[in-house]
Each structure stands twice: as C-alpha cells, then as structure tokens.
C-alpha positions, 0 to 999 in steps of 0.5 A: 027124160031125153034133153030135147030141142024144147028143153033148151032152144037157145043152143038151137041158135046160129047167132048167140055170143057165148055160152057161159058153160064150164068157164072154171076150172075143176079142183084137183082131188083132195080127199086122197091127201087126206085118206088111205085109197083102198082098192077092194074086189068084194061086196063089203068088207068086214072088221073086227079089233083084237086087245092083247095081253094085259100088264105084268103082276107080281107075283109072289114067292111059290105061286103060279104065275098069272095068265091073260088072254087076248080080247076080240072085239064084235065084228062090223061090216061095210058095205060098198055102194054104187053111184050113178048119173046118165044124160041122154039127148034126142037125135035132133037136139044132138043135130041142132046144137049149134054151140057145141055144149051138148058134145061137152056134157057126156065129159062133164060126167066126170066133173060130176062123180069127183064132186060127188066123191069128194061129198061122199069122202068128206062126209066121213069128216062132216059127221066125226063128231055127231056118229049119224052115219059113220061109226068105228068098230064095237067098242069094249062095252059093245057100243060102235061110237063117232070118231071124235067121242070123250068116251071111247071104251078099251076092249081090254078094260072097258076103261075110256078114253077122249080124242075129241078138245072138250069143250070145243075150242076154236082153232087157236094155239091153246085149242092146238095144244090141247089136241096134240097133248091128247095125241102124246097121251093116247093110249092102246086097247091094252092102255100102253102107250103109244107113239102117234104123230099130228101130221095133218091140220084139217080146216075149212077155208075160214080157217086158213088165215088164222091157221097160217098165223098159227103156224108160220109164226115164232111168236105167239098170235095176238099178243105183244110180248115175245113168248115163242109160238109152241105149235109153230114148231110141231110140223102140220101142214094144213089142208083145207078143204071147202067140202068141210061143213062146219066151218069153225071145227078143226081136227088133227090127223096122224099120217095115212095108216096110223088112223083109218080114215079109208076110201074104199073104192070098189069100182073106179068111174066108167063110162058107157054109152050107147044109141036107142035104136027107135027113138035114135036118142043117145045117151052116156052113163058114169058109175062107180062103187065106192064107200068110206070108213073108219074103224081104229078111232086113235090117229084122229083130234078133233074139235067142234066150237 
C-alpha cells in the first residue's frame, strides 16, 4: 500500500518545529571485521571435506609396507537468498510534504539492508552453539554439527574433538585460558597438530568493561597480590558487537581464512525505482542476495555461561 497523505498528516503541515527523523548516525559495518566477504556469481555453492593420510606404522622386517587412503566427507550446499524492501508514496503525498521526509525515505533503504545484513551476518554467531539453522560439513559419523559443539567427529577416525569452554564460563581470565589452550590443541581431520592462532575476542557490548580489564592489564583482574595476567599478553583485539544475542557468551576466532565464518554476497544492494504511470505513485525498491556460512569448525572458541 502506497504512503498517503491520510497515513501521515503532519508532514502536510507548513507550521510544525522538527521532525525527529534520522537524528543518529548509522554504525559502520561491522560483520566484515569479523567474517571472510566472499563475492560468488552462482545460485548456491557446494561443499564437501577431504582427510588425508593417516600416520606412519611400523613395519616389520620383509613385510609390505601398509597403505592409506584419503577420506572424503558427504557433500553440503548453501543456497544464496534474496532480500528486499520497497516504499512507494501517492503523488500528493510526494507533492505535499512540506518537511522533506518523504524525499529522505528512498536513502533510508540502505540503512535498512545494513541492519538487515549485519541480522543476517551475526545470526551465524547467535545460533554457534545451538546448530538451529547453521551447520558445518557432514562430519566423519555423517552428522552436520553447530559450530561451538564438545563432539565433533574426524572424518579420518571418527575420533572427537571440542571447540566449545564446557562447562561454559563466563568471560574471565580462567574462561580465556581455557579457550586458548583448546586452540593449542587443536587438531586436523587426520589428528595432526595444527598451528591456529586466537586473534579476535568476539563480546557483547556488556562485556566490554571486563574485556578490557582482561586484557590491558599486567596483573590478574580482581585480586591484590602480583601475579602476571597471562591473556594480557596473547594478542586479542576485541570486537564488540550489539547484534550479539546472548550477552554473557564469549567466543575466540582465528584471523579471516583460518576459520570460515564467510558472508557470501551474490548480489551487492541495488536500487531501482520507478512511477505508476495510472495511479502516479512512485516507488523505490532495495534488494540484495546474499547468505552466510560455515563449514571447517576448527579457527572458532566459544563459550556460553
């Protein structure tokens, strides 16, 4: 339905001081501080996780030496969604704002498809633990798991393996600890070690205060004596993010393209706009495809208290 005069009769309204419309300003794009930005030119994409050779045996004296084989995982498939939002306005709403807001609204679009992308990006993050709507690559048992899960099976031995502080902590030095030794012991799909840094502490914004003691101090938070502060020294950077749901969880992330937290974007944000050439109501219309996705769960920590 077109925004008529009838809709909004104070804009017809020579005489009113202000209008509080868009008095803030708009958050700079967060999620690609975060995420690997992926430009694509398909529908969908598809996905599939190879384990490699197995280890060493010994092999005794005038016996054949053993051989192995690569382990392909089932294959998964994303597929890329549109998104879009129109306003339309009567030709005498049009002519008889006398404000100005309805020739703003059509530029509000694009504040609109941020917020909406940053929803879509963060979404990922808000559903890591419970696997609702996001899940990785089949696992070696078949099952395609959340990101932060304390059983994710290895395609090459069906052993398991955690990157999820369980029992959840909150954020703490102790909480911190425990993530980054997770990372120090992380291994591949063959359970080799592997060599994956925390770079990133992702919080809510009611974890600022107690991420920057944590990690801008040289002693330990919260107690008198004079024991060093151990994650202090590790290097994170935090990111805070409001978009984050669950305010007391925490996670830890790899740099972008050693975990694959990835925002697929299909179709940049157009616009388009036109007249109804009976009724004379012109209307605008924003649109993007995009979809996030992750497939290796290794490069992520996370905890949820």
């Amino acid at each position: 339905m077109p925004t008529a005069r009838g809709l909004m009769p104070e804009l017809l309204e020579p005489w009113v001081t202000d209008i509080f419309y868009q008095k803030f300003t708009e958050r700079e794009l967060m999620y690609p501080k975060l995420f690997n930005d992926t430009p694509i030119t398909t529908a969908f994409v598809d996905y599939f996780g190879i384990a490699g050779l197995g280890r060493f045996q010994v092999k005794a004296e005038g016996v054949p030496v053993g051989y192995d084989d690569p382990v392909q995982g089932d294959r998964k498939r994303t597929t890329v969604l549109s998104y879009a939002l129109g306003v339309r306005f009567t030709e005498e709403m049009r002519e008889d704002d006398q404000h100005g807001i309805i020739s703003r609204l059509p530029a509000d679009l694009a504040n609109s498809a941020r917020d909406s992308q940053e929803r879509l990006a963060w979404g990922l993050v808000n559903d890591a633990h419970a696997g609702t709507t996001y899940t990785g690559l089949p696992e070696g048992d078949g099952t395609r798991r959340s990101l932060f899960n304390t059983v994710h099976s290895r395609l090459k031995d069906g052993g398991t393996w955690s990157n999820k502080v369980s029992p959840g902590v909150a954020l703490s030095e102790v909480g911190l600890e425990s993530a980054m030794t997770t990372f120090e012991t992380m291994t591949s799909e063959e359970d080799r070690y592997i060599t994956v840094t925390p770079k990133t502490l992702l919080i809510h914004p009611e974890n600022r205060w107690e991420a920057m003691r944590l990690l801008e101090s040289t002693g330990r938070v919260g107690t008198a004596d004079n024991d060093m502060n151990t994650v202090s020294r590790m290097g994170l950077a935090p990111l805070v993010v409001p978009y984050i749901t669950d305010q007391d969880s925490w996670s830890l992330w790899a740099s972008k393209g050693d975990h694959t937290a990835t925002y697929l974007n299909r179709k940049s944000l157009t616009k388009r706009s036109g007249v109804d050439g009976q009724t004379g109501d012109m209307y605008f219309i924003g649109q993007y495809r995009s979809e996030v996705d992750f497939n290796e769960t290794r490069g992520a920590v996370g905890s949820a208290p």
